[in-house]
C-alpha positions as CSV (number, residue, x, y, z in Angstrom):
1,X,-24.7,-11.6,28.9
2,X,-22.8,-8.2,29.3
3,X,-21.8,-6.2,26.1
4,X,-18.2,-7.5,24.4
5,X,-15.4,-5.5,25.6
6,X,-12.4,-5.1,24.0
7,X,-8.4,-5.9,24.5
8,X,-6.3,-2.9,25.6
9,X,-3.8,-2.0,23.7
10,X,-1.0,0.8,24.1
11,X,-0.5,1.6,20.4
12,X,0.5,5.0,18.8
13,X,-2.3,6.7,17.2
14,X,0.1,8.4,14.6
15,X,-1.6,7.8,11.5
16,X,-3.7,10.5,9.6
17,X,-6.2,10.6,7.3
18,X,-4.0,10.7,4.3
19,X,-2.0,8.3,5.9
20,X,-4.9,6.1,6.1
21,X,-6.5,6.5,2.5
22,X,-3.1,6.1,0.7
23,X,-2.8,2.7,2.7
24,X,-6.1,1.5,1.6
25,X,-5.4,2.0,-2.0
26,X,-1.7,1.1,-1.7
27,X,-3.3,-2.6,-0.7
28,X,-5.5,-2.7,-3.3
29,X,-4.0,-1.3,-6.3
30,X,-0.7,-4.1,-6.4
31,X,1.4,-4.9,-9.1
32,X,-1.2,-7.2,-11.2
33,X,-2.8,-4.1,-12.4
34,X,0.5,-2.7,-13.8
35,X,1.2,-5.9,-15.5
36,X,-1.9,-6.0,-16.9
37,X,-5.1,-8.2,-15.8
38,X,-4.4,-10.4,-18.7
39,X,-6.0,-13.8,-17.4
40,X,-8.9,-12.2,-15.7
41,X,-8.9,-10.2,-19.9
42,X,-9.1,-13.4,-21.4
43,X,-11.8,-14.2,-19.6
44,X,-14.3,-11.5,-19.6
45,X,-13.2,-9.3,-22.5
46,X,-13.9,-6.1,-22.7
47,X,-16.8,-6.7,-20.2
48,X,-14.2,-7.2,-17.4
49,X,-15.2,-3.5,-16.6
50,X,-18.3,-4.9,-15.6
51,X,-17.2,-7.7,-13.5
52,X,-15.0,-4.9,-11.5
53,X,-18.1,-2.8,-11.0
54,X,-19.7,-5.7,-9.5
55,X,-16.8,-6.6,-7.5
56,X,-16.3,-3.3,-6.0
57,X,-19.4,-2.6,-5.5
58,X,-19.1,-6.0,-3.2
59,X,-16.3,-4.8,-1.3
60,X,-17.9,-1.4,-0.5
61,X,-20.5,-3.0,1.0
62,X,-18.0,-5.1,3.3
63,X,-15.9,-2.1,4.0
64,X,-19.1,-0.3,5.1
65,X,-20.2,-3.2,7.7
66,X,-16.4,-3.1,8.9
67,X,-16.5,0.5,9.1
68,X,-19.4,0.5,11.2
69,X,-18.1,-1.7,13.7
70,X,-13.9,0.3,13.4
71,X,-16.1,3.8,14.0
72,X,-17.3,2.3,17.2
73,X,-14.2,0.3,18.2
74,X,-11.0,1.5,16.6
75,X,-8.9,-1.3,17.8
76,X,-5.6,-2.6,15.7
77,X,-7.1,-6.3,15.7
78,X,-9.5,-5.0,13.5
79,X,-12.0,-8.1,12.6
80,X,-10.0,-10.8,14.4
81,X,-10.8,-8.7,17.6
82,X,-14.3,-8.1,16.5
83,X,-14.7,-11.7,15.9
84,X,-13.2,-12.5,19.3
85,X,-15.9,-10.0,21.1
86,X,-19.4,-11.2,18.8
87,X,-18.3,-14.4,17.5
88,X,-16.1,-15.9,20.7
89,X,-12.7,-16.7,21.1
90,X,-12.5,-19.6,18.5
91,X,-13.8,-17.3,16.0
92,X,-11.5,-14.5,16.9
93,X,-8.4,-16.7,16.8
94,X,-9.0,-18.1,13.5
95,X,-9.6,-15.0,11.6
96,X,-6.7,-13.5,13.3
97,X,-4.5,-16.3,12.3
98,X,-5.9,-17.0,9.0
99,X,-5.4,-13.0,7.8
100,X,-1.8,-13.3,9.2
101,X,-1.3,-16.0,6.9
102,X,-3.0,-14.6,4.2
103,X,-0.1,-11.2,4.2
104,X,2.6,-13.5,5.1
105,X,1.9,-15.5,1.7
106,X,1.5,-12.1,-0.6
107,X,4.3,-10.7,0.8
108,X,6.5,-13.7,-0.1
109,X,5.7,-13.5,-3.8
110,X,5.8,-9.3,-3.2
111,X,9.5,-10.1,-2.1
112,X,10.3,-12.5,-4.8
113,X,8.8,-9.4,-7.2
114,X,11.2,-7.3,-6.1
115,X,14.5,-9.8,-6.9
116,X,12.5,-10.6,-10.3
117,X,12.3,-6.2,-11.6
118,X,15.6,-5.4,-9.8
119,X,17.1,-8.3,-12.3
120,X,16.2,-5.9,-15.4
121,X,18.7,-3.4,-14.5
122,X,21.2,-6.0,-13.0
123,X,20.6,-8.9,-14.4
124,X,23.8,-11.0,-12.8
125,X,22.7,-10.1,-9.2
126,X,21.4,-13.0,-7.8
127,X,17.7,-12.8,-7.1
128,X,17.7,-13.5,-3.4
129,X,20.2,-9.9,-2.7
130,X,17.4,-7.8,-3.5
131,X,14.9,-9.9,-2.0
132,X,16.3,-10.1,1.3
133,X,17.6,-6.4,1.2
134,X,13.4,-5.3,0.9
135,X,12.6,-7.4,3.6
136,X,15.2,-6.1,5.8
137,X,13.9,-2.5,4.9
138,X,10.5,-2.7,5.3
139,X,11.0,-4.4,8.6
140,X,13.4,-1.8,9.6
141,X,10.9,0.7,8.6
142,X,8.0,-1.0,10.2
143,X,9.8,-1.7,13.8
144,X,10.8,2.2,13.6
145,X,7.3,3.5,14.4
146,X,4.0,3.8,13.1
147,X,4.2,7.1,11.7
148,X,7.4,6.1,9.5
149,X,5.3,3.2,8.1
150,X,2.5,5.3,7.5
151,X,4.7,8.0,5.3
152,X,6.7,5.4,3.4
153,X,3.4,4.5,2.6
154,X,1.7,7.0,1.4
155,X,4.7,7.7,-1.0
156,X,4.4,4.5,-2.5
157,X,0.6,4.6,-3.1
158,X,1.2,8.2,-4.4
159,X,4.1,7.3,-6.8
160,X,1.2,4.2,-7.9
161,X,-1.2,6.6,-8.3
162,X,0.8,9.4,-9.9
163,X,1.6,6.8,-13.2
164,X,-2.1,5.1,-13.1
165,X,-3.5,8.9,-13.6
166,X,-0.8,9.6,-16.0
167,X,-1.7,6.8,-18.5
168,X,-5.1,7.3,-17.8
169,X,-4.5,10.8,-19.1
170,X,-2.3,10.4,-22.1
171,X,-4.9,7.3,-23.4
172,X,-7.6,9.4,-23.1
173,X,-5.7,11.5,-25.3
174,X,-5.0,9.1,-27.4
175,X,-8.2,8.1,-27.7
176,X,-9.7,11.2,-28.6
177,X,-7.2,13.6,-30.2
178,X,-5.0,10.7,-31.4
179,X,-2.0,12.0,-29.3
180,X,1.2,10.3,-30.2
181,X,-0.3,8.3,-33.3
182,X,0.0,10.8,-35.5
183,X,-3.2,12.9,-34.8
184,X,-5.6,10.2,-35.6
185,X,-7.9,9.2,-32.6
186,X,-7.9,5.5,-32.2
187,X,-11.4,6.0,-30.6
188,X,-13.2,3.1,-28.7
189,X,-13.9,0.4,-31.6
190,X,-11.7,-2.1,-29.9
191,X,-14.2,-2.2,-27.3
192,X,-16.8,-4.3,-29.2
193,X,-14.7,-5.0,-32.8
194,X,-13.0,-8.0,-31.4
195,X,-16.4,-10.6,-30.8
196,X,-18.1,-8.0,-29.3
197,X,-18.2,-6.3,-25.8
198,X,-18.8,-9.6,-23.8
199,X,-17.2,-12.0,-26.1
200,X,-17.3,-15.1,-23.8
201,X,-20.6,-14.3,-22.9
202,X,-22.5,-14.2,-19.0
203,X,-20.0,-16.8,-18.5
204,X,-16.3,-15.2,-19.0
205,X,-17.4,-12.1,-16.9
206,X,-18.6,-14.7,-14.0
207,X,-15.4,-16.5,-14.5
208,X,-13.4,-13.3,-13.8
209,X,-14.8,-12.9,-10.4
210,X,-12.6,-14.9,-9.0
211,X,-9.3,-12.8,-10.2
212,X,-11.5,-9.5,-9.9
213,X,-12.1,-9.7,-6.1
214,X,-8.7,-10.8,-5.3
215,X,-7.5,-7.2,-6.7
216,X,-9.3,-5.8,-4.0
217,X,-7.8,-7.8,-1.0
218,X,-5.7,-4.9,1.1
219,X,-8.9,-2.1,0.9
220,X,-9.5,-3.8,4.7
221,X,-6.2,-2.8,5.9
222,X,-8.4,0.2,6.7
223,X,-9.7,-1.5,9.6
224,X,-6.5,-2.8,10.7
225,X,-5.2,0.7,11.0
226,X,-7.9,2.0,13.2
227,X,-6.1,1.2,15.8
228,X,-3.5,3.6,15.5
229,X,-5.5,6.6,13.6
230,X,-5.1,10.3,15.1
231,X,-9.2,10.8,14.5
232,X,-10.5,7.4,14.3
233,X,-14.2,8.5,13.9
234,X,-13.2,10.8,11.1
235,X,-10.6,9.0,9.0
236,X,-11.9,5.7,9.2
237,X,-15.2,7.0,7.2
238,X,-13.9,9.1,5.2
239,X,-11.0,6.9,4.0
240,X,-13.8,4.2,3.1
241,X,-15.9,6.5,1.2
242,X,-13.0,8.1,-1.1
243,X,-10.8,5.0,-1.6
244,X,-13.8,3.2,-2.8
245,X,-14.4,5.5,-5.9
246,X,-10.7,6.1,-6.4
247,X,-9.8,3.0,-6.9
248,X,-13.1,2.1,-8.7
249,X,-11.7,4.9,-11.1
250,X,-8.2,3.3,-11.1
251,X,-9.2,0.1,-11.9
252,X,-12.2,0.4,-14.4
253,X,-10.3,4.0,-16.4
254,X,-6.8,1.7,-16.8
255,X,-9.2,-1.2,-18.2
256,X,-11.2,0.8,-20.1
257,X,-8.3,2.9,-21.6
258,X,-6.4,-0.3,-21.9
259,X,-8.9,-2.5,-23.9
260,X,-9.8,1.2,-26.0
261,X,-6.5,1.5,-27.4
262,X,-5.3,-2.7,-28.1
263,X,-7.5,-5.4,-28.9
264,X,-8.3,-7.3,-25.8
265,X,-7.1,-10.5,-27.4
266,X,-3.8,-9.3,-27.9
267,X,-3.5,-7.9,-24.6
268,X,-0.1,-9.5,-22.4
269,X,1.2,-10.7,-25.7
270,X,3.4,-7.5,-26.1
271,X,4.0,-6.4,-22.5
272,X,2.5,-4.4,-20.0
273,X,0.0,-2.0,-21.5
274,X,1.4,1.0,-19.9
275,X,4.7,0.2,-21.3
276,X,3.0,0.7,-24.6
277,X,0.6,3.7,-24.1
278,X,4.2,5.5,-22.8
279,X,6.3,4.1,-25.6
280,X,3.6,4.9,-28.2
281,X,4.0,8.9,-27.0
282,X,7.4,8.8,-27.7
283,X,8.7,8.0,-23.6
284,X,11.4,5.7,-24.7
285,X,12.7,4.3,-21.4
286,X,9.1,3.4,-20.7
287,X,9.9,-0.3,-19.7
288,X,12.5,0.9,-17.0
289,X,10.1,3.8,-15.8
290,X,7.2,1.2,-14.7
291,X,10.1,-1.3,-13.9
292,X,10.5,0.9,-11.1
293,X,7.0,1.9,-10.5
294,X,6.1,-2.0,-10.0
295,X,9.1,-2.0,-7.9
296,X,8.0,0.1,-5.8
297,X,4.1,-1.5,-6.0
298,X,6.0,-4.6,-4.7
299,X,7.5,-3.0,-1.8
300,X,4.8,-0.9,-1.0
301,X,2.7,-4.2,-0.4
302,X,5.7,-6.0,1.8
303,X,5.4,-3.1,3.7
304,X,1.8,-3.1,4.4
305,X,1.9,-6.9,4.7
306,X,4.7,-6.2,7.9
307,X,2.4,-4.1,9.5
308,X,-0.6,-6.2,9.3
309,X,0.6,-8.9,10.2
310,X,2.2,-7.5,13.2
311,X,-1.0,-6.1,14.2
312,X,-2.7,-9.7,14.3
313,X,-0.1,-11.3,16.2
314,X,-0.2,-8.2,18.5
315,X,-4.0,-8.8,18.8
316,X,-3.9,-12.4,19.3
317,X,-1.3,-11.9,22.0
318,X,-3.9,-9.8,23.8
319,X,-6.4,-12.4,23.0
320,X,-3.9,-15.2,24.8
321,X,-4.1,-16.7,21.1
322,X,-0.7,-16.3,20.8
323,X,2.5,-15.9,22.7
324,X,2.8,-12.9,24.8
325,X,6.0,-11.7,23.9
326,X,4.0,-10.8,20.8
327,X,2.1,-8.3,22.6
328,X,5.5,-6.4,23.7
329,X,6.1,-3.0,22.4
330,X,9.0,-0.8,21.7
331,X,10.2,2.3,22.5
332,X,8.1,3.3,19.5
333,X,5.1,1.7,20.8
334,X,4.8,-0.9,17.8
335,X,4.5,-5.0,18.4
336,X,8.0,-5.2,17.8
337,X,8.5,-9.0,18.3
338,X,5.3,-9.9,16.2
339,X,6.7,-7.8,13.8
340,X,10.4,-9.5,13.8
341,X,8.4,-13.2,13.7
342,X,6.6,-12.2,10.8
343,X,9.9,-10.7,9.0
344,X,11.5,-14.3,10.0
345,X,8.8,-16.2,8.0
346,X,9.0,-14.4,5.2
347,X,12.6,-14.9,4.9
348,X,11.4,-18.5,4.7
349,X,8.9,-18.1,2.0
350,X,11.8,-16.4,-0.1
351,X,13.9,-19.3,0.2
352,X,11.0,-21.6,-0.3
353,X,10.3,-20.0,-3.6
354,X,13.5,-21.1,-5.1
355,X,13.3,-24.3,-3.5
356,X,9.6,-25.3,-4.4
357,X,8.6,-26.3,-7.5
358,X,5.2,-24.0,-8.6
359,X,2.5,-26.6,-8.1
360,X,3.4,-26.7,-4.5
361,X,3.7,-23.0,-4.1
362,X,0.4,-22.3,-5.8
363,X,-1.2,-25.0,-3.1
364,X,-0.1,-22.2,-0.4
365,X,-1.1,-19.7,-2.7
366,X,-4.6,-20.7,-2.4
367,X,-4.8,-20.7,1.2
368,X,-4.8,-16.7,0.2
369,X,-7.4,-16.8,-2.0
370,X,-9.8,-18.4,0.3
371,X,-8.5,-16.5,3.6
372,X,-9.6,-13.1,1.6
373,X,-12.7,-14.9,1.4
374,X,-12.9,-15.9,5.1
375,X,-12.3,-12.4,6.1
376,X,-14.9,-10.6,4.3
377,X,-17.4,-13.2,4.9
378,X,-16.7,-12.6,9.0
379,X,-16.8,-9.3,9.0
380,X,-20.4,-9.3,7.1
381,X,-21.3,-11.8,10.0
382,X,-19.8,-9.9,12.7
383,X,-21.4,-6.6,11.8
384,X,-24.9,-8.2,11.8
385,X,-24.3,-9.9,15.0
386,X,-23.4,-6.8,16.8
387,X,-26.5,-5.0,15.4
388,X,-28.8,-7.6,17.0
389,X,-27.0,-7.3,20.3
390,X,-27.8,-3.2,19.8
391,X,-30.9,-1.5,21.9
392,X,-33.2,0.7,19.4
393,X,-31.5,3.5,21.0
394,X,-27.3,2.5,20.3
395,X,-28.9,1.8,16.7
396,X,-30.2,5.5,16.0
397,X,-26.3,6.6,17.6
398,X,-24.3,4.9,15.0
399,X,-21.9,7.4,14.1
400,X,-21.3,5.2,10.6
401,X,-24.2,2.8,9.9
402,X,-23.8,0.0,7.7
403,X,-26.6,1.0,4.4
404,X,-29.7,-0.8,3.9
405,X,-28.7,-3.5,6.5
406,X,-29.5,-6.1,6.8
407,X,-30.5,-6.9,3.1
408,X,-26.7,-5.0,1.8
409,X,-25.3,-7.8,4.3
410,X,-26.7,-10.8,2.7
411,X,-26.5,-9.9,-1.1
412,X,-22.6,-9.4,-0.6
413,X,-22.9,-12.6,1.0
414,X,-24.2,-14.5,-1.6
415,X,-21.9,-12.8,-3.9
416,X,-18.9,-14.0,-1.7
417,X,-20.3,-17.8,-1.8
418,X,-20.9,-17.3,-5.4
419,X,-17.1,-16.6,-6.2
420,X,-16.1,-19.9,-4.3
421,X,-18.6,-21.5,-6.5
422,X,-17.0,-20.2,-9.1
423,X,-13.8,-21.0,-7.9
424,X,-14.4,-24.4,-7.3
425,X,-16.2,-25.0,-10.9
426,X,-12.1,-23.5,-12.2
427,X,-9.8,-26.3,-12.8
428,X,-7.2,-23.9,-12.4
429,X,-8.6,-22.3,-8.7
430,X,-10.7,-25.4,-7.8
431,X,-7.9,-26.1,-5.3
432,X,-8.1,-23.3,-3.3
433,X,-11.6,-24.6,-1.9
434,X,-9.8,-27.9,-0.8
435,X,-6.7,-26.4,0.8
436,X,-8.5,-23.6,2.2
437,X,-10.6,-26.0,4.4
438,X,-7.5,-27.7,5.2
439,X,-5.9,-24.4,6.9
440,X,-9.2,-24.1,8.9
441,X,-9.2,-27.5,10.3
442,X,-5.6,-27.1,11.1
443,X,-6.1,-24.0,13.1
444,X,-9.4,-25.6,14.9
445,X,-7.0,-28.5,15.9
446,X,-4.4,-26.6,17.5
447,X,-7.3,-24.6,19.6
448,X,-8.2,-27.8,20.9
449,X,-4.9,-29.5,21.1
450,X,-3.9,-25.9,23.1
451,X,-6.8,-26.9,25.7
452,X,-8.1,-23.4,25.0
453,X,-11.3,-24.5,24.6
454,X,-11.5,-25.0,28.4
455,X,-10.3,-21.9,29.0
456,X,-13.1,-20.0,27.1
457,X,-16.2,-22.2,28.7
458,X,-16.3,-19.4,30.8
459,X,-18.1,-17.9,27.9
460,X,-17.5,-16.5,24.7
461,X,-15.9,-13.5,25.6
462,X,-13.7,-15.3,28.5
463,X,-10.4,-14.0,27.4
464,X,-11.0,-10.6,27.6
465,X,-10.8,-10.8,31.3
C-alpha cells in the first residue's frame, strides 16, 4: 500500500503565530472558569488543583501526538483528515462529523450565554435579540476571511487573559500583603481548614475528571488551524508548547487563588469568585466588568466554534463525506457555504433552547462530552498508526516527535477510558456514554445507507483519488 496522501485544499494561510496561540487558549479557557468551577469544587475540594494537573498533563500529551502528525501535514481537516488517510474513510468521516457536532452544540449554549449576560444590563430585551445578533456577527466575521477571524480572536483571548492575570495578581496580594482587607493577609489556611486538602478523598478528585477534561476541549483547534497558518512548522509547535503552560497557569493560579481566599464550600454560593476578589479591593462595578468579560468569553467561543466547524464540513466535502458545495470558497478563500450551514443550525439550537425542556437538551449535551472524548482518543490512535507505517529513516526526520511514544500514547489512553468510566459510574453524566454510542451508530448507518462503503472498497484511502 502507497503512503496516505492528503485532500487539496485552496485555503488562506493568514494566521500567525499569535494568532494561533491566542486561539488555542481562547478554546480552552470558556466562560465556566469565570463562573467558577463550582461542581467540579464540590467535588474535589481544594485538591481540584490536582485533578487539573492530571488533566492537562493528559491533553499535552494528545496535543503532542496531534502536533506531530499537523507539523508534517498542516491540513485544515486536522484529525478528521488524518483519520481519513491512517484510519480509512469510515474513520475520517466520523470524526469529522462527530467534531462538527460537538462545536455546533457548545456554540448553541455559547449563544444562549450571550442573550443570558446581555439581560443584566437590559433586562426587558428579549433573550433571543442578542442571541441571534452574535450569531450573525461571528458568521459575518468568519465568512470575511481568515485573517479577520484570527484577530477578533486574539482580542477576545487577550481581553480573557488580561482579567484572569489581573485577579491572579490582586489575590496573590491579597493573600500575602492582605491588599484590600485591611492589611491583614488572608494567607492559604482555607486550603486545608475546611476537611482538609482532599476532603472527599481519592474519590472527589477522580470524580472531577470528568468536568476537568471538558475545560480543556478547544486546545485542539490548534490543529484545525494548521491549515491556514503562515509558518505551519513553526507556529504549530510553538503554539502547543506555550499554550500548554499558560493555560496550566490560568487554570490551576485562579483555583488556587480562588480556594486561598473563600472556603471551598462556600464557593458559587455568593457569585463568581472574581466578582468578589474585585469587589473586595474596592472595584465596585465588578459584576458588570466580568459581565462583559464573560460576554465576550461567550462570543469568543461562537466564533471559534464557526470556524471549526466550517473547516470540517470543508474537509469532509473534499473527502466526498459531504456535499460539495461545502467545499466552495469565497473571494476570501474561506468554505463559505459550510460556514453559512453551520450558522443555520445554530440558529436552530437557539430556538431549540427555549423550546426544550433541560433534560432533553442535556441528552444533546452529552453527545459533546463524549465526541471530546472521541476526538482525543483518534488522534492518540492515528499518531501511532502513522508511526508504524514510518521507515527508521522518516522517524529520525520528524520535525516534532510525539515524547516517549509509544508508552505517552497509551497512558493518556487509559486515562481517556478512565474518565468514561468515571462518567458512566455519575448518575448525573452516566448518559453521555449511552447517547454518545447512539450518535456513532447513527453516523455508521448513514455511511452505509449512502452506499459509500462501496465506494471505498477500493481501499482505505479510496477517496483521495
Amino acid at each position: 500500500m502507497g503512503k496516505p496522501t492528503m485532500q487539496s485544499e485552496n485555503l488562506e494561510r493568514s494566521l500567525q503565530e499569535r494568532h494561533i496561540q491566542l486561539i488555542a487558549i481562547g478554546g480552552a479557557i470558556g466562560v465556566g472558569l469565570f463562573l467558577g468551577a463550582n461542581e467540579a469544587i464540590r467535588s474535589a475540594g481544594p485538591a481540584l488543583i490536582f485533578s487539573y494537573l492530571i488533566g492537562g498533563l493528559i491533553i499535552f500529551t494528545v496535543m503532542r501526538a496531534l502536533g506531530e502528525i499537523a507539523v508534517a501535514h498542516p491540513v485544515s481537516g486536522s484529525f478528521s483528515a488524518y483519520a481519513n488517510m491512517y484510519l480509512g474513510p469510515m474513520m475520517g468521516y466520523i470524526t469529522g462529523w462527530t467534531y462538527w457536532f460537538l462545536w455546533v452544540i457548545t456554540c448553541m449554549a455559547e449563544i444562549t450565554a450571550v442573550g443570558v449576560y446581555t439581560n443584566y444590563w437590559f433586562p426587558s430585551l428579549p433573550q433571543w435579540i442578542p442571541a441571534l445578533g452574535a450569531l450573525v456577527c461571528m458568521t459575518l466575521v468568519n465568512l470575511a476571511a481568515v485573517k479577520a477571524y484570527g484577530e477578533f480572536e486574539f482580542w477576545f483571548a487577550l481581553l480573557k487573559i488580561v482579567t484572569i492575570l489581573a485577579m491572579i495578581g490582586m489575590g496573590l496580594l491579597m493573600i500575602v500583603a492582605g491588599i484590600g482587607r485591611g492589611g491583614e493577609a488572608a494567607g492559604i489556611s482555607n486550603l486545608w481548614a475546611h476537611g482538609g486538602f482532599m476532603p472527599n478523598g481519592i474519590g472527589g478528585v477522580l470524580k472531577a475528571m470528568g468536568i476537568v477534561m471538558f475545560a480543556y476541549v478547544g486546545t485542539e483547534l490548534i490543529g484545525v488551524t494548521a491549515g491556514e497558518a503562515a509558518d505551519p512548522q513553526k507556529s504549530i509547535p510553538s503554539a502547543i508548547d506555550k499554550v500548554f503552560w499558560r493555560i496550566l497557569i490560568f487554570y490551576i493560579g485562579t483555583l488556587f487563588v480562588t480556594m486561598a481566599l473563600f472556603p471551598w464550600d462556600e464557593i458559587g454560593t455568593k457569585g463568581s469568585p472574581f466578582v468578589l476578589v474585585f469587589q473586595d479591593l474596592g472595584i465596585t462595578k465588578a459584576a458588570g466588568i466580568i459581565n462583559f468579560v464573560v460576554l465576550t468569553a461567550a462570543l469568543s467561543s461562537c466564533n471559534s466554534g464557526i470556524f471549526s466547524t466550517g473547516r470540517m464540513l470543508y474537509s469532509q466535502a473534499l473527502q466526498h463525506r459531504g456535499p460539495k458545495l461545502f467545499a466552495r470558497l469565497n473571494a476570501g478563500r474561506v468554505p463559505s457555504w459550510a460556514i453559512v450551514f453551520s450558522a443555520v443550525c445554530l440558529l436552530l439550537g437557539v430556538l431549540l433552547n427555549y423550546i426544550l425542556p433541560d433534560d432533553v437538551f442535556i441528552l444533546v449535551t452529552s453527545v459533546a462530552a463524549f465526541a471530546a472524548l472521541w476526538i482525543w482518543g483518534t488522534i492518540l490512535v492515528v499518531q501511532m498508526k502513522s508511526r508504524k507505517g514510518m521507515t527508521p529513516a522518516e522517524r529520525k526526520s520528524l520535525l516534532y516527535p510525539m515524547p516517549f511514544y509509544p508508552l505517552s500514547n497509551w497512558i493518556a489512553m487509559a486515562c481517556l477510558i478512565g474518565v468514561v468510566v468515571i462518567l458512566a459510574c455519575d448518575p448525573k453524566a452516566y448518559v453521555a456514554v449511552i447517547v454518545g454510542p447512539v450518535w456513532l451508530i447513527f453516523l455508521v448507518a448513514v455511511y452505509y445507507l449512502k452506499g459509500w462503503h462501496k465506494e471505498d472498497r477500493g481501499g482505505p484511502h479510496s477517496s483521495d483519488r
